[in-house]
C-alpha positions in Angstrom: -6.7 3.1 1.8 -4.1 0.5 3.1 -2.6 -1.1 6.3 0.5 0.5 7.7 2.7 -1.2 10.2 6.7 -0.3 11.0 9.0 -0.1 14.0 11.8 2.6 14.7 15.0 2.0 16.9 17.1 3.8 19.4 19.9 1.6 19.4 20.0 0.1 15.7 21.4 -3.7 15.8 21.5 -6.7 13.5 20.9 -6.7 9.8 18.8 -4.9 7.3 17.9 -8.1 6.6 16.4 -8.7 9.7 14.2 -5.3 10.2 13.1 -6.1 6.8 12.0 -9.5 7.6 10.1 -7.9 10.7 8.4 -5.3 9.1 6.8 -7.6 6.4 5.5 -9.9 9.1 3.8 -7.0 10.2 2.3 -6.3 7.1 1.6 -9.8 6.3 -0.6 -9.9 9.4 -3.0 -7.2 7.5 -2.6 -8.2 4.0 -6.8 -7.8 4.3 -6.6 -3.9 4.7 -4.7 -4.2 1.4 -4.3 -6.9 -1.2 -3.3 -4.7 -4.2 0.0 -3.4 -3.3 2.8 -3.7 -0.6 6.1 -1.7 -0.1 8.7 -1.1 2.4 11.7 1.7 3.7 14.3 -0.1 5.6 17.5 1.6 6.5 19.8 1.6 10.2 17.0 2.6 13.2 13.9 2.6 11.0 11.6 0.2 9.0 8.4 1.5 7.3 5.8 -0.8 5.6 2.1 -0.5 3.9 0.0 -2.8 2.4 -2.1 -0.7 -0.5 -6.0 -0.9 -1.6 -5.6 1.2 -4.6 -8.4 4.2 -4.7 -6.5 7.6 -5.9 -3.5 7.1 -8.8 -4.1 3.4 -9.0 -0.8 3.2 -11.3 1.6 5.7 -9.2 0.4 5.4 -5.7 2.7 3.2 -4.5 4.0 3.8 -0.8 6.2 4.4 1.2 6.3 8.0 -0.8 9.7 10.4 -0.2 10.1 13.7 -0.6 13.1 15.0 -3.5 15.9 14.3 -1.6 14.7 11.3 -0.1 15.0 12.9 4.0 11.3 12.6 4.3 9.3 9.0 4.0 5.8 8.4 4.6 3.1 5.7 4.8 -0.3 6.2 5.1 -3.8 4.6 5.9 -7.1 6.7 4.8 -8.0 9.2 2.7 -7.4 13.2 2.1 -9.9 14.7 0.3 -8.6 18.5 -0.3 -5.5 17.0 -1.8 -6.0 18.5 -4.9 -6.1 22.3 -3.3 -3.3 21.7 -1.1 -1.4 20.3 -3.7 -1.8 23.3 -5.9 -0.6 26.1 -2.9 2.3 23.5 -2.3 3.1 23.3 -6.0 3.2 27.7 -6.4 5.5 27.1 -2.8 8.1 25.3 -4.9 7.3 21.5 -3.9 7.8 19.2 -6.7 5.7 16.3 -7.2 6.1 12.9 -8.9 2.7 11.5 -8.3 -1.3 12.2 -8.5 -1.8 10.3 -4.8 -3.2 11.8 -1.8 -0.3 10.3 0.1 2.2 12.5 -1.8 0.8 15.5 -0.6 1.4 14.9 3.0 5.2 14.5 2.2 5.8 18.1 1.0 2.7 19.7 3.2 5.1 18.3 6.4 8.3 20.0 4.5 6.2 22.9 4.3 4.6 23.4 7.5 6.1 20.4 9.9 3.8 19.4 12.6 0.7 22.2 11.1 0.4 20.1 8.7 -1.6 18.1 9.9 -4.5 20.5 10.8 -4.2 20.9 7.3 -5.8 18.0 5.9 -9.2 17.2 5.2 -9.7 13.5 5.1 -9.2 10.3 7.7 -5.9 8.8 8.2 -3.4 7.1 10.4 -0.1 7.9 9.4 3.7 7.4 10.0 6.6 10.0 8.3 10.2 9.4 8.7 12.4 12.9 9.1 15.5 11.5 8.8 17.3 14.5 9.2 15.9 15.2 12.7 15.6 11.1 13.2 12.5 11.8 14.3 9.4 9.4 13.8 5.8 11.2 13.4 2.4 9.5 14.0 -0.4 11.1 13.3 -4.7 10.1 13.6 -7.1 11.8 11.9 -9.5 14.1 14.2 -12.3 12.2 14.5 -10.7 8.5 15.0 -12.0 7.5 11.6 -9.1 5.5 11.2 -6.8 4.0 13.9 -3.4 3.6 14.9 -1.7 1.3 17.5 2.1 1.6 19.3 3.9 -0.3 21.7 7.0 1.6 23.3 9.0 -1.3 24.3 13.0 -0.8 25.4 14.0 2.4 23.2 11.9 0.9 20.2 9.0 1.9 19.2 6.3 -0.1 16.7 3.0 1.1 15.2 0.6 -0.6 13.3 -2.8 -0.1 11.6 -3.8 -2.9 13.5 -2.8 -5.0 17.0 -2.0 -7.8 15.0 1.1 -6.2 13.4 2.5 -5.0 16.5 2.1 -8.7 18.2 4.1 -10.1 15.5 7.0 -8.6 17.2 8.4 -11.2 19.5 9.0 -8.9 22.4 5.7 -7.5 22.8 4.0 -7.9 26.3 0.6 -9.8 25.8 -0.4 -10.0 29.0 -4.2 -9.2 30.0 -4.6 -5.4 31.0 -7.1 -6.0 34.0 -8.2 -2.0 33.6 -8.9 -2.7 30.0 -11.0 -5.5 30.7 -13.0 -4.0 33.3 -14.0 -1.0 31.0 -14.5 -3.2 28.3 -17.2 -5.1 30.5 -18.5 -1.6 31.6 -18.8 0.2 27.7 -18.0 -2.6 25.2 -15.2 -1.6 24.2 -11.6 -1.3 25.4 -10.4 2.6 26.5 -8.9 5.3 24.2 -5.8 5.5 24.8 -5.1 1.8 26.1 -5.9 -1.6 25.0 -6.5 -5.1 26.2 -2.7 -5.6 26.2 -0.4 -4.5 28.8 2.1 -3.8 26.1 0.4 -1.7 23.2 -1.6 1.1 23.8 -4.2 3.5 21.1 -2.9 7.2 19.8 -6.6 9.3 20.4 -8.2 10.8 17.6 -6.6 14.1 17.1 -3.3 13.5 18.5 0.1 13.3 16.9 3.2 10.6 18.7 6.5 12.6 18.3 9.5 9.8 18.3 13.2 11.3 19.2 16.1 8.9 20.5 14.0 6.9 21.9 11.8 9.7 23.8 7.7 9.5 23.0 5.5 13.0 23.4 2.2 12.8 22.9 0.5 16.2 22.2 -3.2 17.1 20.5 -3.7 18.8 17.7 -7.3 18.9 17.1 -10.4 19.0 19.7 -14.1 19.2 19.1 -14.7 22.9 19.7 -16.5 23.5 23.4 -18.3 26.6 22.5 -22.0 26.9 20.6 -21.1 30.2 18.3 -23.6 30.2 16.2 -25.7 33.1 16.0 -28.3 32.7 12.8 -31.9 31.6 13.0 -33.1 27.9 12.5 -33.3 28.6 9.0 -30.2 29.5 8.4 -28.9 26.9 10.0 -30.6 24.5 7.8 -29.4 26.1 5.1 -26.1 25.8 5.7 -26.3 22.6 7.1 -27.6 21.0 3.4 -24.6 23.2 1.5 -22.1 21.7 4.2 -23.1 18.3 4.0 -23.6 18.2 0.9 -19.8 19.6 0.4 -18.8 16.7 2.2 -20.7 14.4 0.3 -19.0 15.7 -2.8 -15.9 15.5 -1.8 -15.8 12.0 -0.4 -16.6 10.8 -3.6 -13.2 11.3 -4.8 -11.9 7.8 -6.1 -10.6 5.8 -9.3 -12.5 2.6 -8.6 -16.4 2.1 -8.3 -18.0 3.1 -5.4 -21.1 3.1 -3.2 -23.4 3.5 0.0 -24.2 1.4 3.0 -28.4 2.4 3.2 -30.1 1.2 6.4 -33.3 3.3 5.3 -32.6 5.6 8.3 -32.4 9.4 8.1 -28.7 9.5 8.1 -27.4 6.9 5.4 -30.6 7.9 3.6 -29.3 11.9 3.2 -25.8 10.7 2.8 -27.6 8.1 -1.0 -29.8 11.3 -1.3 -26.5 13.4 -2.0 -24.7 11.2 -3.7 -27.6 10.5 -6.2 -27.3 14.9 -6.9 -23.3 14.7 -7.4 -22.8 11.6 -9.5 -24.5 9.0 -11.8 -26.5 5.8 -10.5 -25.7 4.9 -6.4 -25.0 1.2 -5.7 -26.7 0.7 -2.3 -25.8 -2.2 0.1 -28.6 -3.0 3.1 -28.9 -5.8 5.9 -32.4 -7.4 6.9 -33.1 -10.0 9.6 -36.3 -12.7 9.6 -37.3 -10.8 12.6 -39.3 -8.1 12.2 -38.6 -5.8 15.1 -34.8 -5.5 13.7 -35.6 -5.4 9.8 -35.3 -2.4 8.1 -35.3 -3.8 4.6 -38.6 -2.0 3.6 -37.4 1.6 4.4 -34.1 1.4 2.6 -36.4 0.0 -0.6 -37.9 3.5 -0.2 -35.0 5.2 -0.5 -33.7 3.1 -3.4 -36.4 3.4 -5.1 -37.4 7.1 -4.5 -33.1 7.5 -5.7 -32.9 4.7 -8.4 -30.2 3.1 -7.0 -28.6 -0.5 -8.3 -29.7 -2.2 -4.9 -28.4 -5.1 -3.6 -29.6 -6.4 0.1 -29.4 -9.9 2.1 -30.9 -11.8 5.1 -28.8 -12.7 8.0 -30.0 -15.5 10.0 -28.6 -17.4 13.1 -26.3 -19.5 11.0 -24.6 -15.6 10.7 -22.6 -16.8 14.0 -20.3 -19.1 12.0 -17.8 -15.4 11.4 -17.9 -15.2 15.0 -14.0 -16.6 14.9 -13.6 -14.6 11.6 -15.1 -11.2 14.0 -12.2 -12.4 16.8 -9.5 -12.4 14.3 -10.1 -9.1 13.1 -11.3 -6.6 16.0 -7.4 -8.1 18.4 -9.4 -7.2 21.1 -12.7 -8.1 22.9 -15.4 -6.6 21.4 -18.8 -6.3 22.8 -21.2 -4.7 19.6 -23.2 -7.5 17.8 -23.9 -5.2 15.5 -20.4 -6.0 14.0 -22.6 -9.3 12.6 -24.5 -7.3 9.9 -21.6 -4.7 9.6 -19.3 -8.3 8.9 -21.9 -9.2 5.9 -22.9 -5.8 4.8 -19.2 -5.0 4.0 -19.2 -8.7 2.2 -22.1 -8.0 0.3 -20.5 -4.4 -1.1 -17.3 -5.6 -2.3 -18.7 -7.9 -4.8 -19.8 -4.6 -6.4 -17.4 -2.0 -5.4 -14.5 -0.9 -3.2 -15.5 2.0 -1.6 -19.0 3.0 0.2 -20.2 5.8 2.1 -22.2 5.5 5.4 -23.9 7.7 7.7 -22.4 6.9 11.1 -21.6 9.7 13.1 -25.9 11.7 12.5 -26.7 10.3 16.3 -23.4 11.6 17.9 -24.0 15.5 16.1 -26.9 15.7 15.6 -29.0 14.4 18.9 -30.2 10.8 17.9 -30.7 8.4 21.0 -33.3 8.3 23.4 -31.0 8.6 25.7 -30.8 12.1 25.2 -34.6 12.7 26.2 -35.3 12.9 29.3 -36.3 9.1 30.9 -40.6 10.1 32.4 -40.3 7.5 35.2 -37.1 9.3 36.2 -38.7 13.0 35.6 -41.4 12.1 37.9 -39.2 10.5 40.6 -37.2 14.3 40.7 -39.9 16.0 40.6 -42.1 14.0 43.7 -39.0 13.7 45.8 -36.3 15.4 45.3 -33.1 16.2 47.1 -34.4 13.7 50.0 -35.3 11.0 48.0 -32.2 10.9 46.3 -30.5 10.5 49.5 -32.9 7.7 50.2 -32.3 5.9 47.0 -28.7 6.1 47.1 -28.6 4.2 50.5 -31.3 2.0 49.8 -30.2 0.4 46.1 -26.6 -0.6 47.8 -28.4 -3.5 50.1 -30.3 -4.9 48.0 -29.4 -7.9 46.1 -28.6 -9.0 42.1 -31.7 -8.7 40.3 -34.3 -7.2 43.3 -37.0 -5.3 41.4 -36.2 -1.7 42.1 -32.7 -1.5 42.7 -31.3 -0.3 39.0 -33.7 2.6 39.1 -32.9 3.4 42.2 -29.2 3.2 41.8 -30.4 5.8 38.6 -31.9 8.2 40.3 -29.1 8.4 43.1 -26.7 10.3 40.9 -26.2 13.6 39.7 -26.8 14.3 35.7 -23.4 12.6 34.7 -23.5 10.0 37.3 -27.1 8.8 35.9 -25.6 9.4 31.9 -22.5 6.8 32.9 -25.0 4.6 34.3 -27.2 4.5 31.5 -24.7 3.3 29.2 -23.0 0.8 31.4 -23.4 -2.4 30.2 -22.0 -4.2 33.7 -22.4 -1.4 36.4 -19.1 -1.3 39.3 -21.3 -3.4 41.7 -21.9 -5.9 39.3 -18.3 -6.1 38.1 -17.4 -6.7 41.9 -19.6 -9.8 41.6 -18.2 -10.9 38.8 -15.1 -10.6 39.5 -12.9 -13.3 41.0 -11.1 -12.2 44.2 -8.0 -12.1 42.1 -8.5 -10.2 39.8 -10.6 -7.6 41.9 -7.3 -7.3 43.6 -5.1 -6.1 40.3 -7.8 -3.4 39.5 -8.4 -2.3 42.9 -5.3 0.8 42.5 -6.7 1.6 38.6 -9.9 3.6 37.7 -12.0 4.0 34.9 -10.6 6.4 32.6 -12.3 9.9 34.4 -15.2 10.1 32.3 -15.9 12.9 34.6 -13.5 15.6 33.2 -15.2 15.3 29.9 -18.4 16.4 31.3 -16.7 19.2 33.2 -14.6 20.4 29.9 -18.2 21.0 28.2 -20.2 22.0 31.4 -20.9 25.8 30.0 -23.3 24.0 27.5 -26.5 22.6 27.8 -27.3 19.0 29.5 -28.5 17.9 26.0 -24.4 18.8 24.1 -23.1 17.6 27.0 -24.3 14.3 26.7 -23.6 14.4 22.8 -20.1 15.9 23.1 -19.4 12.8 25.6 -20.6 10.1 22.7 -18.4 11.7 20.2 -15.3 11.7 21.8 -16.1 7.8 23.6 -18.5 5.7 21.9 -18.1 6.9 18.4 -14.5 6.4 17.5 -14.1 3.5 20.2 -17.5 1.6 19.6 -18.8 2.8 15.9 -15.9 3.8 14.0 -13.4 0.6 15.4 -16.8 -1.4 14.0 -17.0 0.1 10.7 -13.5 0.1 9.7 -12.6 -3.7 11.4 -15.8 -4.8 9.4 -14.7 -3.0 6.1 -11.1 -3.6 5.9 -11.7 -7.3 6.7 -13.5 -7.4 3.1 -10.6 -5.0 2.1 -13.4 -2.5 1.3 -12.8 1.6 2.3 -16.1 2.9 4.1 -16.0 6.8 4.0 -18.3 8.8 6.6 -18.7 12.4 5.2 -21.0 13.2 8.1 -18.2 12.7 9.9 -16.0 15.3 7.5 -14.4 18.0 9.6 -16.0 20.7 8.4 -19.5 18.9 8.8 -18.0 18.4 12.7 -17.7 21.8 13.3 -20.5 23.2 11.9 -22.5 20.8 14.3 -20.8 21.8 17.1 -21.5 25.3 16.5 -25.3 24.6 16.9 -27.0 24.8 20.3 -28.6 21.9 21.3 -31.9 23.5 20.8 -31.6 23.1 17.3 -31.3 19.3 17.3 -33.3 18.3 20.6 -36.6 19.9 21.5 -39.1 18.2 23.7 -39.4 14.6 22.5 -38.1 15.5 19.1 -34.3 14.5 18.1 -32.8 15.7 14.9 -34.5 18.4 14.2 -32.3 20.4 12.1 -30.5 17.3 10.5 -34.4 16.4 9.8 -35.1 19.9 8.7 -32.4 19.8 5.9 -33.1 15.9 4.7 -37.0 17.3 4.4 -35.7 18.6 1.4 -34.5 15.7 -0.7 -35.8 12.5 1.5 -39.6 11.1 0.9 -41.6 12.3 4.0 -41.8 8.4 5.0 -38.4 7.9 5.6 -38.4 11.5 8.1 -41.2 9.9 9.8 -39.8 6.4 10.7 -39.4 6.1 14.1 -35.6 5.4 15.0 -34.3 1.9 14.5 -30.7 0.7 15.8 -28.7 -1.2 13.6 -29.6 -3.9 15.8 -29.0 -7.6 15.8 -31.7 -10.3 17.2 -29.0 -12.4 18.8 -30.9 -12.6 22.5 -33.6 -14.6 20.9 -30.4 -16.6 18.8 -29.2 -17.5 22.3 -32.7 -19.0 23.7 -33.2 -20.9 20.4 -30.2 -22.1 18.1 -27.6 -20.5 19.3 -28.3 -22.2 22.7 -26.2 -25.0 23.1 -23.2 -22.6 21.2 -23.3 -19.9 24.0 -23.6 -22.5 27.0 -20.7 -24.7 25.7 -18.6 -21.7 25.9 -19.1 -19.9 28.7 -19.6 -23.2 31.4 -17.0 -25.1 29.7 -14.1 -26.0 32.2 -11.6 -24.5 30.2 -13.3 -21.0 30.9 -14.4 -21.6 34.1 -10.6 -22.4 35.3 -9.4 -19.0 34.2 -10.0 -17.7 37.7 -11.2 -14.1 35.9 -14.9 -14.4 36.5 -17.1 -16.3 39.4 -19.2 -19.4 37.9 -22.1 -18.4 40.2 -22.4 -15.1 38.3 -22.4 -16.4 35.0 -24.5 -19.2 35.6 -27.2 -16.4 36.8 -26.9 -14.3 34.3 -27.1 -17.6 31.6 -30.0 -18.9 33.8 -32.1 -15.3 33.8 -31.9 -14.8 30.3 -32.2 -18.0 28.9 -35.5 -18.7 31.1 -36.3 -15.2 29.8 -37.0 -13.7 33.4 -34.6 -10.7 32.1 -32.4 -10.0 29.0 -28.3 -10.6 29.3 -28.3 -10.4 25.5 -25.3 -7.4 25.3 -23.7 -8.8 28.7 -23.7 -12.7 27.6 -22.2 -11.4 24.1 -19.4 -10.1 25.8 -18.2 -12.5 28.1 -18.9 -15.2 25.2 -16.1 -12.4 22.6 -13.6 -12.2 25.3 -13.7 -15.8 25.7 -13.1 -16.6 22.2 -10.8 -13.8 22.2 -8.7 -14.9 24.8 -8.4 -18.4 23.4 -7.2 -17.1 20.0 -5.0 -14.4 21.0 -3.6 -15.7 24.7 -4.0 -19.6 24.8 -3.0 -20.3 21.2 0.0 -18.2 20.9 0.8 -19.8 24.5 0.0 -23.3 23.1 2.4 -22.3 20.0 5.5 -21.1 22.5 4.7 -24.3 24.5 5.0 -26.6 21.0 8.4 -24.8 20.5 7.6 -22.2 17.9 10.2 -19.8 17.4 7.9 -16.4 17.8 7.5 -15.8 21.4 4.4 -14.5 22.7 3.6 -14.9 25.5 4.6 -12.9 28.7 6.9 -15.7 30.1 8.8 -15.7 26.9 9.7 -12.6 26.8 13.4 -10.4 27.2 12.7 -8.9 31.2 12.7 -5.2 30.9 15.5 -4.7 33.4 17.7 -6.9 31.1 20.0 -4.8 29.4 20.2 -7.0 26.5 17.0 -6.8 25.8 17.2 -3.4 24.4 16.3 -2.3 20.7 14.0 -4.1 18.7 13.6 -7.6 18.4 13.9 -9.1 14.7 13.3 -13.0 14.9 12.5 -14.1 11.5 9.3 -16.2 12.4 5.6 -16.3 11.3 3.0 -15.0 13.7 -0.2 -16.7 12.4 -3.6 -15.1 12.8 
């Protein structure tokens, strides 16, 4: 596991000295992603750095890692786990290796099969290889988005990074706000796919490889969540091979030279996931959050499980005084980010690496497997359809526009308007587009007025053979899960400089689940079925019949108590307010309603108070820093025009971006 970061130039000026210089700033930056090792490949047009957290061939894994005759260099975040068995075919093909790493592997699997190999590999990973023969530049992200990977294409040079941070520690970086990014960050929580919060640097998507040539970026996909259900056994069979495949991935992501362990919530997923890891290997450490409030403490479930397993467990409370990382949370996401429940993620992760360096997890059960209520048909809704129909919809759709913010009524009726994607996007909408328009300033309605939403739409129609139930599941996996869970889990882990490992989320595991109609996971009120089915054979029946629990954080009722004066102070002060993004009269409603508890603005308040504190770190103190005379420019009116022919190639200015 590690933190990659680099840069690769069409027109190749300056010294060595000076790409090196660059490049090690960017690594600096993420030192947190790994503190055991750093290393670097500078040479004319290219500059390739890491920073290691050793897990596989602690002594000889040091990157960047080259191929025999030194044409091919790589760098790499994550983890392969069918390195051995590749390894071994590669080995009878002639490939010589110098090296028990993971990392090394990927060299002579590219020399072997060039862009296939990538298919190839069973693990997570964000990685960068050098072809120097071709000068060609190769990024590549791991299926699923387990882990990510970052560019900005600026003036024939292109950098990448593990993280945001290392790409803003080039000086010629646009940071200016993306207005689209924002407004689908206020809609979803997060920022979109294949786009970020600054104009400048954008997201490669889960399964995609970046193809760098003179200066020339193509984009292409490799991997995509098969659309079709094949399977064709009966529920048992299913089940069956549902416990041997999980249970395959389990095995395998327990690969590792250091100590190891699991985050346990005392749900059905993270529970199976400690269940097979107690069969595989010797004693499980287990890591779980509680809270003082009951509603979001799960603390006496995962005691079952540890118990029932044996585990060395470890667990914590976190209380209000939890929002004191809230600067620390900034810092490491770069970009707004709406989830609170990065705050036990944040202490989870801390608590772990006092004991260990690697855990697994279960995220990725609700996505797969048919977890959230939001799957299940809504009654209220059911009944509206089936009273009124066609005409009522009709009714409701010209009704709910007229009436105003916060009339009884009008979200439902907004709801039941839509067709069956239409009412899924407005479920999960945190602000919904008339809101947004309210929020708004003038001004900034005006910059988003010629952009959209990323179309969620073609998305639904991709999958629209299957049932309304995969539908809805096949959305979350390809949106919310990498953008929302996975951006959590590996910001929270990393920032500990811990590795979290999500075998559910294995490939193979993937496709298997895919393959499975949605009868086998959803039927009538029940969800999971045939994840439940297989865990009914190593989980107590307590933990199977638990009614689901979010990983929730109590932070509404932090707002109306402790946390009061905190969230005020922020979002009334002057120095947000002048801004000109978002209309006072808005925000003080929405602060008003919730803190007089007529409605709950807990998720809503939570992000407008993150991009607040996020746009003071990462906009007005780099700003503030340019203004003092610092010699890193950041900020937009600092930077070489594009049109400006001398701003060309990669920028090298030996200064210290501090984060």
């Amino acid at each position: 596991m590690c933190g990659i970061a680099g840069f690769v130039e069409r027109d190749a000026t300056g010294a060595l000295e000076d790409r090196e210089q660059l490049v090690r700033r960017m690594c600096h930056v993420i030192r947190h992603r790994g503190p055991d090792d750093e290393g670097y490949f500078v040479e004319d047009g290219v500059a390739l750095g890491m920073r290691r957290l050793s897990i596989i061939d602690l002594a000889g894994g040091h990157q960047p890692i080259r191929n025999e005759d030194g044409s091919i260099w790589v760098v790499f975040n994550g983890e392969i786990y069918n390195y051995r068995e590749l390894r071994q075919e590669l080995a009878a093909r002639g490939h010589q290796f110098t090296t028990d790493t993971d990392t090394e592997t990927i060299v002579h699997a590219y020399e072997e099969w060039r862009d296939g190999a990538f298919s190839r590999l069973r693990g997570m990973f964000g990685i960068a290889l050098w072809d120097a023969r071709a000068r060609t530049l190769l990024l590549a992200r791991d299926r699923v988005g387990i882990k990510p990977l970052h560019y900005a294409d600026v003036n024939g040079c292109l950098y990448f990074g593990s993280e945001i941070k290392s790409i803003l520690a080039a000086p010629d970086v646009d940071r200016t706000l993306n207005p689209a990014a924002l407004e689908h960050y206020l809609t979803f929580l997060y920022t979109p796919q294949d786009d970020s919060i600054f104009e400048g640097v954008r997201k490669l998507p889960p399964g995609h490889l970046l193809k760098w040539t003179g200066g020339q970026v193509v984009i292409k996909r490799y991997w995509q969540l098969p659309a079709a259900e094949s399977f064709k056994g009966s529920f048992d069979d299913a089940r069956e091979q549902l416990t041997d495949v999980l249970a395959d991935a389990v095995r395998s992501h327990l690969v590792s030279d250091v100590p190891l362990g699991a985050l346990l919530s005392g749900g059905i997923d993270s529970s199976l996931v400690v269940a097979l890891m107690a069969r595989a290997a010797s004693r499980v450490k287990t890591f779980s959050i509680g809270f003082d409030e009951p509603a979001f403490d799960e603390l006496d479930a995962a005691r079952v499980v540890a118990s029932h397993f044996g585990t060395d467990h470890h667990e914590m409370i976190v209380r209000p005084d939890a929002m004191k990382i809230v600067d620390d949370l900034v810092e490491h996401f770069d970009e707004p980010f709406g989830d609170s429940s990065a705050i036990p993620t944040w202490y989870v992760s801390q608590m772990a690496r006092r004991h260990v360096t690697v855990v697994l997890s279960g995220d990725g059960g609700d996505e797969l497997f048919g977890g959230y209520d939001r799957y299940l048909p809504h009654p209220r809704v059911a009944r509206f359809d089936a009273t009124v129909g066609a005409i009522g919809k009709r009714a409701a759709s010209a009704v709910w526009r007229v009436l105003p913010h916060g009339a009884k009524g009008k979200n439902f009726l907004r709801h039941v308007a839509q067709d069956a994607a239409g009412r899924y996007l407005d479920s999960i909408r945190f602000f919904q587009a008339d809101e947004i328009d309210s929020l708004f300033t003038r001004e900034l309605r005006r910059s988003v007025d010629s952009r959209q939403l990323p179309d969620a739409w073609e998305r639904f129609e991709r999958f629209r053979a299957l049932s309304w139930p995969s539908q809805m599941m096949r959305f979350d996996f390809e949106t919310y899960l990498p953008e929302d869970v996975l951006t959590k889990v590996d910001r929270m882990s990393m920032a500990h400089s811990i590795e979290s490992r999500v075998p559910i989320l294995d490939h193979e595991v993937v496709t298997f689940a895919a393959s499975l109609p949605s009868a086998m996971k959803i039927d009538g009120t029940e969800r999971k079925r045939i994840l439940k089915a297989a865990a009914a054979t190593v989980l107590p029946p307590s933990v199977l019949a638990k009614p689901k629990q979010g990983f929730g954080v109590p932070i509404g009722n932090w707002f109306r108590g402790r946390l009061r004066n905190m969230v005020q102070d922020v979002l009334e002060s002057p120095r947000t307010i002048q801004r000109g993004y978002f209309e006072k009269t808005f925000v003080d409603r929405l602060l008003r309603e919730h803190l007089s508890a007529r409605r709950d603005h807990t998720l809503r308040l939570w992000q407008l108070l993150m991009f607040e504190l996020w746009h003071r770190t990462y906009l007005d103190r780099p700003a503030a820093e340019n203004a003092r005379g610092s010699s890193l420019p950041l900020n937009r009116s600092a930077l070489p025009q594009k049109d400006n022919p001398a701003a060309s190639g990669c920028a090298s200015t030996a200064s210290h971006a501090r984060f």
